[in-house]
C-alpha positions as CSV (number, residue, x, y, z in Angstrom):
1,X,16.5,23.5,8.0
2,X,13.3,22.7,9.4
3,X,11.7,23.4,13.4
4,X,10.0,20.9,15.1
5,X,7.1,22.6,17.2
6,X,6.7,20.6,20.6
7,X,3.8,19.7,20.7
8,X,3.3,18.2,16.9
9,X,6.5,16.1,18.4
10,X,3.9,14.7,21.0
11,X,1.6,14.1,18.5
12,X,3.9,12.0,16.4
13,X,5.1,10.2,19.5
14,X,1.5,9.4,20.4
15,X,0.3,8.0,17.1
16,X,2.0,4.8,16.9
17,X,-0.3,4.1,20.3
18,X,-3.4,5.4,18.4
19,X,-2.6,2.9,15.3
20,X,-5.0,0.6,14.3
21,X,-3.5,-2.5,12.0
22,X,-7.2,-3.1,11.0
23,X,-8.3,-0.3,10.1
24,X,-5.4,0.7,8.4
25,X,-5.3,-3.2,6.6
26,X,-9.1,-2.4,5.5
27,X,-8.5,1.1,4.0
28,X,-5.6,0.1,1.9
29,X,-7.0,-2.9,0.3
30,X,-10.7,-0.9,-0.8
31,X,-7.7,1.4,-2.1
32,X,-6.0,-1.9,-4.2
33,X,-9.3,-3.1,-5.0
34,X,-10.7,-0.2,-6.5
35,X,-7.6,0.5,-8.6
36,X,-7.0,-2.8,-9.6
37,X,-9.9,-5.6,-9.7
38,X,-12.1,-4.1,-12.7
39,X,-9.5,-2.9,-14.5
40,X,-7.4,-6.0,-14.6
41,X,-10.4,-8.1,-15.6
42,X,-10.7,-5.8,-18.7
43,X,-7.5,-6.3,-19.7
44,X,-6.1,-2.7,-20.3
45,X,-4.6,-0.7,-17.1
46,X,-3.3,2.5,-16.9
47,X,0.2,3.0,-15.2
48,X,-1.0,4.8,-12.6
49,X,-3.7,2.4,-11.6
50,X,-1.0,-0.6,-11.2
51,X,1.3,2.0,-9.7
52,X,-2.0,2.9,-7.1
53,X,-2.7,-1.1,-6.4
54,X,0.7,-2.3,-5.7
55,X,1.3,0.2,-3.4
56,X,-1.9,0.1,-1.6
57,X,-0.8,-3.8,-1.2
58,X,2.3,-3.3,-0.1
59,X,0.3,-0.7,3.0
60,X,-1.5,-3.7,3.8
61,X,0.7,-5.6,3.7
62,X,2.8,-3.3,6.2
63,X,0.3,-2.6,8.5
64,X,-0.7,-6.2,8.7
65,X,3.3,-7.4,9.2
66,X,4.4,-4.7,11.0
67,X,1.9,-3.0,13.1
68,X,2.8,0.3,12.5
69,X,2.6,3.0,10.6
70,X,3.2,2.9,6.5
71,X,6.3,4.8,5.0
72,X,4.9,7.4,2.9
73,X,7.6,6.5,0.4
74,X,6.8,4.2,-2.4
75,X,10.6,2.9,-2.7
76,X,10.8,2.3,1.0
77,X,7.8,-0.3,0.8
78,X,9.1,-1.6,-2.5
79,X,12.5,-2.3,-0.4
80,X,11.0,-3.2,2.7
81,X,8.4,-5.8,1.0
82,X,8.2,-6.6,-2.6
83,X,9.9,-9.8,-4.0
84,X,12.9,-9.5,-6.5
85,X,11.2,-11.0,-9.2
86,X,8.7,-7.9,-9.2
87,X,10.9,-5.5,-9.1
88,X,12.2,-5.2,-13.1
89,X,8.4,-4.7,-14.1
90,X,7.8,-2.5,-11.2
91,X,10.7,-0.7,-11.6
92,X,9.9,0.2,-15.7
93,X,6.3,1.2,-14.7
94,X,7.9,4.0,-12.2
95,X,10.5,5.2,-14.8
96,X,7.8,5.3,-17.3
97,X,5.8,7.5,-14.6
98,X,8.6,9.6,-14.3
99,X,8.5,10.4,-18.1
100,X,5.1,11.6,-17.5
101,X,3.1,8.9,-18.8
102,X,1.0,7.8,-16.2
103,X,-2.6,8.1,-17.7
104,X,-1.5,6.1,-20.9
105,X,-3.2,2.4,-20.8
106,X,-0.8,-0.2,-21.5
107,X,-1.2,-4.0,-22.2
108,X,-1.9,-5.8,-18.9
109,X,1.4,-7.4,-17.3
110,X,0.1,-11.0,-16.3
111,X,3.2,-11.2,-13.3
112,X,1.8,-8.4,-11.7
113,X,-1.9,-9.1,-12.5
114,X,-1.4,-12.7,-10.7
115,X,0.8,-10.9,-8.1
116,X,-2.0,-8.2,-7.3
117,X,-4.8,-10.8,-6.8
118,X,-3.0,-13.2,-5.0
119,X,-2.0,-10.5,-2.6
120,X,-5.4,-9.2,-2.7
121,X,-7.2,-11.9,-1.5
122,X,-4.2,-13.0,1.1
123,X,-4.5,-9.6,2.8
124,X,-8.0,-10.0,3.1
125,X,-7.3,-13.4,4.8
126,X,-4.8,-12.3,7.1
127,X,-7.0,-9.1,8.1
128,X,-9.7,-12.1,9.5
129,X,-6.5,-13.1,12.1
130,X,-6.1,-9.4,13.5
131,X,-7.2,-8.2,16.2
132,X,-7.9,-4.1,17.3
133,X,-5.6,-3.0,19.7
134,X,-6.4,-1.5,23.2
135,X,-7.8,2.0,22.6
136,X,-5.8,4.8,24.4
137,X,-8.1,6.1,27.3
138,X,-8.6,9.8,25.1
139,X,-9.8,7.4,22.4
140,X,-12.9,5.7,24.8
């Protein structure tokens, strides 16, 4: 069983107020791009790096949407977000992962190639249409 100290309560309370789509929107996708971009273009990607992309996507995509905070969890973005025709080849990279295979480059999987730079270069769209929320007077 875990304790709650009050004040770290407060501070989870408070920083939904404090959250900043843009910011948030901007981090993730330098995340995708780095991961994702160079190493599609050559052709060979490890696991981990599509594994690393998509879920920085799906951040984006999240903070963009939603305008909140992202879910830590990889399998609540994947529910939340992704469509059902991603989810077999998703779903063999993770259970490959699992078998500890991460590092091992693999063939590129044109679905998810396409899928990552459409999505890339949506998200970067979409970011142009947001704008910074009010700042919380502490944060002036």
């Amino acid at each position: 069983m875990y304790c709650e100290e009050e004040r770290f309560r407060e501070v989870r309370e408070l920083a939904p107020r404090c959250f900043n789509p843009v910011a948030h929107a901007h981090h993730y996708l330098v995340m995708a791009s780095r991961h994702s971009v160079r190493h599609i273009k050559s052709g060979r990607i490890t696991l981990k790096r599509y594994l690393y992309a998509i879920r920085a996507l799906l951040a984006a995509q999240w903070a963009i949407e939603r305008q909140s905070p992202v879910p830590m969890a990889f399998s609540e973005l994947c529910d939340a977000q992704l469509d059902k025709n991603l989810r077999p080849p998703i779903e063999r990279l993770v259970e490959v992962k699992t078998q500890g295979l991460e590092g091992d480059r693999q063939e590129a999987i044109p679905l998810l190639d396409e899928w990552i730079c459409c999505m890339e270069t949506g998200l970067k769209e979409r970011i142009c249409g947001l704008t910074v929320p009010n700042k919380v007077a502490w944060m002036t």
